[in-house]
C-alpha positions in Angstrom: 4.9 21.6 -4.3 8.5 21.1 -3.0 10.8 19.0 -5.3 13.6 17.5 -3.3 12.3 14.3 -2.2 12.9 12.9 1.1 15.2 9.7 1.1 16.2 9.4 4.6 15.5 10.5 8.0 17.4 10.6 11.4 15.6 12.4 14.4 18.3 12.8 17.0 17.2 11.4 20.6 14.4 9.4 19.4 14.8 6.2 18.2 14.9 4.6 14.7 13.5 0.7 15.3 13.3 -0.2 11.5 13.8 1.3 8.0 11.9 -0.2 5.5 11.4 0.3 1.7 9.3 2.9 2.4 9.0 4.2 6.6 11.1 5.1 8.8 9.9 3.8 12.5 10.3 5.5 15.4 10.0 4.5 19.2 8.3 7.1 21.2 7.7 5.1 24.3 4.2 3.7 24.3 3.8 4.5 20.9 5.3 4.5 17.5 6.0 7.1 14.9 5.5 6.3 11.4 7.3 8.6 8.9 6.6 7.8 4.8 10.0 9.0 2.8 9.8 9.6 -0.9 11.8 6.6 -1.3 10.2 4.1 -4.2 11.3 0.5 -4.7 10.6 -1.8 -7.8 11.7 -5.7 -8.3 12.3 -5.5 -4.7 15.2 -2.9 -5.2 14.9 0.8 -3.4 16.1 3.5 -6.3 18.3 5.8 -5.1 16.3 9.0 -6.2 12.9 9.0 -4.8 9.5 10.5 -5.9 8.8 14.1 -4.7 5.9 14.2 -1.9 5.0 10.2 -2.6 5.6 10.0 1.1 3.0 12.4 1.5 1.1 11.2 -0.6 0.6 7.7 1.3 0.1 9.4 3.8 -3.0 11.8 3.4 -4.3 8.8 1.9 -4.0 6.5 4.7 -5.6 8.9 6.9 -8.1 9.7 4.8 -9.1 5.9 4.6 -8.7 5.3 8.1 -11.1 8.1 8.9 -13.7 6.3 6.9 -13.7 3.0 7.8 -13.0 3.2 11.5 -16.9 1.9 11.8 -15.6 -1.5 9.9 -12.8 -1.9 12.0 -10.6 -0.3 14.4 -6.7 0.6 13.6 -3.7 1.7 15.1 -3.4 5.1 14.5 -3.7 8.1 17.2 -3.9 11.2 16.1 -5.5 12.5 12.6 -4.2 14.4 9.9 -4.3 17.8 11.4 -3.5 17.4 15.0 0.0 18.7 16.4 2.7 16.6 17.0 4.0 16.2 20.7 6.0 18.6 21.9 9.3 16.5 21.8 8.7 16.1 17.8 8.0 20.0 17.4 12.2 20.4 16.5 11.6 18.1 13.7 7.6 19.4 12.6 9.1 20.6 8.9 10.4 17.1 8.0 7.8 15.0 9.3 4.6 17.4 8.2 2.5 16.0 6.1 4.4 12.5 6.0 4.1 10.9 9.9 1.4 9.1 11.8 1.5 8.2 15.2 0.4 4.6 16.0 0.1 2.1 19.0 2.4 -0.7 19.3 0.6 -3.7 18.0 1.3 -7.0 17.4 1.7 -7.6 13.5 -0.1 -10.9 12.0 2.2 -12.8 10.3 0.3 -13.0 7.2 -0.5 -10.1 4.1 -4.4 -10.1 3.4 -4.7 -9.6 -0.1 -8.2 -8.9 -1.8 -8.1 -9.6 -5.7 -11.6 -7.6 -7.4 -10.0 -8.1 -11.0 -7.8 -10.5 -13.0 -4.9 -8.5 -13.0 -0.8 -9.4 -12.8 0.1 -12.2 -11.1 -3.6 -13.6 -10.8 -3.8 -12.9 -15.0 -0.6 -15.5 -15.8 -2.3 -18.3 -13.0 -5.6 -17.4 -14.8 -4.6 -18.1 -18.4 -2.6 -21.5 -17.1 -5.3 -23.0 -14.9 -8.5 -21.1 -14.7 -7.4 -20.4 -11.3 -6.0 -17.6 -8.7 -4.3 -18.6 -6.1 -5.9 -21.9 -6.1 -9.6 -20.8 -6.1 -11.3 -21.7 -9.1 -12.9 -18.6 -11.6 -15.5 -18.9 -14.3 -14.0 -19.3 -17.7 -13.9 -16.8 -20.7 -12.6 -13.9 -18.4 -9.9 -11.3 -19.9 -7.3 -9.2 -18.5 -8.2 -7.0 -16.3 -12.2 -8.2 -16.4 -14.0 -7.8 -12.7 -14.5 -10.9 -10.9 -17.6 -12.0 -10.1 -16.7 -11.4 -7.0 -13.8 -10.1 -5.1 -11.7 -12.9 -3.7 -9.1 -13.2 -0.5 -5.8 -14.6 -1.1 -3.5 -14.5 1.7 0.3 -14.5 1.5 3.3 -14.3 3.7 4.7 -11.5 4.6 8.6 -11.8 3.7 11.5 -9.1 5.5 13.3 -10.0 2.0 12.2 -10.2 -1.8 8.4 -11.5 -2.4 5.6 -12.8 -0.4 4.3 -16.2 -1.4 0.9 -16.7 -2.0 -0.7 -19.0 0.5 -4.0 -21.4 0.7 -6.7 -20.3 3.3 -5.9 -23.3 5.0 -2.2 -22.3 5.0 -3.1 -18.8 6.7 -5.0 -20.8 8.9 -2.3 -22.5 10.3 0.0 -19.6 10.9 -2.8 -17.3 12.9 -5.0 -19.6 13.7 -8.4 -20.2 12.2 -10.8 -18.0 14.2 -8.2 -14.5 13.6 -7.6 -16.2 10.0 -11.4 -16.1 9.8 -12.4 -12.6 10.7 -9.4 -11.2 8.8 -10.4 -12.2 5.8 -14.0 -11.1 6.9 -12.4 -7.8 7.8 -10.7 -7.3 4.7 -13.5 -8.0 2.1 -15.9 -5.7 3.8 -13.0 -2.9 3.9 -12.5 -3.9 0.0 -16.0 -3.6 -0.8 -16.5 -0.6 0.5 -13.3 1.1 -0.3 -14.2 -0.3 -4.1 -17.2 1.6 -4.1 -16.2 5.2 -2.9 -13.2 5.7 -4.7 -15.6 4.5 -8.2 -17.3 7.6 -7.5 -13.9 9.3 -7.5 -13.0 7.8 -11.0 -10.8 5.4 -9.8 -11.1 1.5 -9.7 -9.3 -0.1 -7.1 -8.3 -3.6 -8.9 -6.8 -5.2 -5.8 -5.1 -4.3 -1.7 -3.3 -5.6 0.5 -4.5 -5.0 3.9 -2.4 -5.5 7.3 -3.4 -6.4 10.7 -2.6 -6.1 14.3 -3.6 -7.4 17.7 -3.4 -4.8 20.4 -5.7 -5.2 23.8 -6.7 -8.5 22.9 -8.5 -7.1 19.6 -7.6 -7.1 15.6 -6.8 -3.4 14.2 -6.1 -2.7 10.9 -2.4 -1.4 10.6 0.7 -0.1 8.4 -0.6 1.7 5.1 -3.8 1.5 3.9 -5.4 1.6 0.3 -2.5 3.5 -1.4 -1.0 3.0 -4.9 1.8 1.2 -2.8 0.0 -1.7 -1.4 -3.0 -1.2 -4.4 -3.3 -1.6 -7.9 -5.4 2.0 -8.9 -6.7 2.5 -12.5 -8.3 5.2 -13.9 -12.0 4.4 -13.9 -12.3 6.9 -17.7 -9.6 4.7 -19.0 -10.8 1.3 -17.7 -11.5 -1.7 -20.8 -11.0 -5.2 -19.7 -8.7 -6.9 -22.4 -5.7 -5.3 -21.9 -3.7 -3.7 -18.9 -4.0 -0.5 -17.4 -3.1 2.8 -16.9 -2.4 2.9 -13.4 -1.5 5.5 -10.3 2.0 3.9 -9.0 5.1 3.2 -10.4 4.4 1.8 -14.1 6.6 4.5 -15.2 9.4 3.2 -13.2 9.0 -0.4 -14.0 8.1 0.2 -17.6 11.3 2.4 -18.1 13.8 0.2 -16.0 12.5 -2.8 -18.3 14.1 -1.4 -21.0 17.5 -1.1 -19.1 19.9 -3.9 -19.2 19.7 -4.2 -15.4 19.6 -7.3 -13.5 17.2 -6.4 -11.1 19.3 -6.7 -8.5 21.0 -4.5 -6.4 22.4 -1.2 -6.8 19.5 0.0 -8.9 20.2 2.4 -11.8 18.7 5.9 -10.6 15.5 7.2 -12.5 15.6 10.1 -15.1 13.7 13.3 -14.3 11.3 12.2 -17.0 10.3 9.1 -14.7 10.2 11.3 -11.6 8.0 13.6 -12.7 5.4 11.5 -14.7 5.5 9.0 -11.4 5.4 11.9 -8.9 2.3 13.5 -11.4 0.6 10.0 -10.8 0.4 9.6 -7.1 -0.2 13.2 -7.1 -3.7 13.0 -9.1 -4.5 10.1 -7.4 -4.3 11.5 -3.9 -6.2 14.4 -5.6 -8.8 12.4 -6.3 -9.7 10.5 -3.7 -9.1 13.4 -0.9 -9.6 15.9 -2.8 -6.9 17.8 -1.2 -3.4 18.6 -3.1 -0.1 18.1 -1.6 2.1 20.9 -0.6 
């Protein structure tokens, strides 16, 4: 597995429209390249050492997710796992193996579709003040991390900077319009319930996503990431007993270790000792291992 992670990426002659958190993004003409670095962010702040192969990681994950549920709904990406790149990427085919997908050029909706299966995080703290998440109303007598009795949408905006706000349906409704407002949220509880279902049988419980959508050609497409420990919350299903929180496959090593740091969680963020790196890198690892069954490289 190679160890020096990939923080940043320039392709000379094609070029960059956007660097996230995460991506790179590349113009290609009628299409967009997507290219996952190693970089990892927490409290909103990108670290300035990154986690070896996450970008692959998120990667190989996305595709194998898209290759499922591309009967549910259609997305944006082209090409999959193991086809070539175009001949005017081949130059660059060692940096971008393994960590680029290329995408049509959809419209983004301006809203995150987020499906909630247990009471976990933010949902936990609205829980134990209101009997609520997100406004909708939940039985009572529920614990941390206990399964809903069934998996709920909340949408929320989708902010360039810091955190996206929860929003009502009706709120969504207003920014996309009812009827695409409607079908997303159709869209992303089907996609929840199944995705729920086959990675149980791969030992891991998928607590919550965050889905993204697209209009291209007049139609909705799924877009972005999908199902990865960076827009999920994974658990271990072996571990898994409601009443507490748990272990997870992202970065609770990183938030739990720069909690004990004296940092304001603001930018420059303190880099990461190896410890960190390798228990997080281990993490997204195992759960790529699990789900695909393939290992990284």
């Amino acid at each position: 597995m190679s160890r020096e992670p990939l923080l940043t990426l320039e392709l000379p002659g094609i070029k960059k429209v956007k660097s996230g958190k995460v991506r790179e993004v590349f113009d290609l003409g009628k299409y967009l390249l997507f290219v996952a670095t190693d970089r990892i962010s927490a409290f909103d702040c990108v670290m300035p050492n990154g986690i070896p192969n996450k970008g692959k990681a998120l990667t190989l994950m996305s595709h194998y997710w898209f290759d499922g549920s591309a009967d549910i709904i259609g997305n944006h990406r082209l090409g999959a796992a193991d086809e070539p790149l175009p001949e005017a990427l081949k130059p660059f085919e060692s940096m971008l193996a393994g960590r680029s997908m290329i995408v049509r050029k959809a419209q983004p909706l301006a809203i995150e579709c987020v499906v909630r299966g247990y009471l976990a995080g933010s949902g936990w703290k609205e829980y134990r003040k209101s009997r609520t998440v997100c406004g909708i109303e939940l039985p009572p007598g529920l614990l941390e991390s206990s399964e809903l009795p069934q998996p709920i949408f909340t949408p929320s905006t989708k902010a360039e900077e810091g955190h996206d706000e929860n929003i009502s349906f009706a709120q969504a409704e207003e920014i996309v319009g009812k009827e695409i407002a409607q079908r997303v949220k159709e869209a992303s509880l089907r996609l929840y319930g199944w995705a729920r279902d086959v990675a149980r049988k791969q030992g891991i419980i998928i607590a919550d996503t965050k889905f993204e959508f697209g209009i291209f050609e007049g139609n909705i497409i799924l877009i972005d990431e999908v199902l990865t420990p960076d827009s999920s919350r994974f658990w271990p299903l072996d571990d898994y007993s409601p009443g507490r929180g748990q272990m997870s496959f992202d970065k609770q090593f990183v938030r739990d270790y720069l909690e004990t740091l004296d940092w304001n969680k603001q930018p420059p963020a303190p880099a990461l000792p190896e410890e960190v790196v390798r228990k997080t890198a281990e993490k997204y690892a195992e759960a790529c291992r699990r789900l695909t069954g393939k290992e990284l490289c």
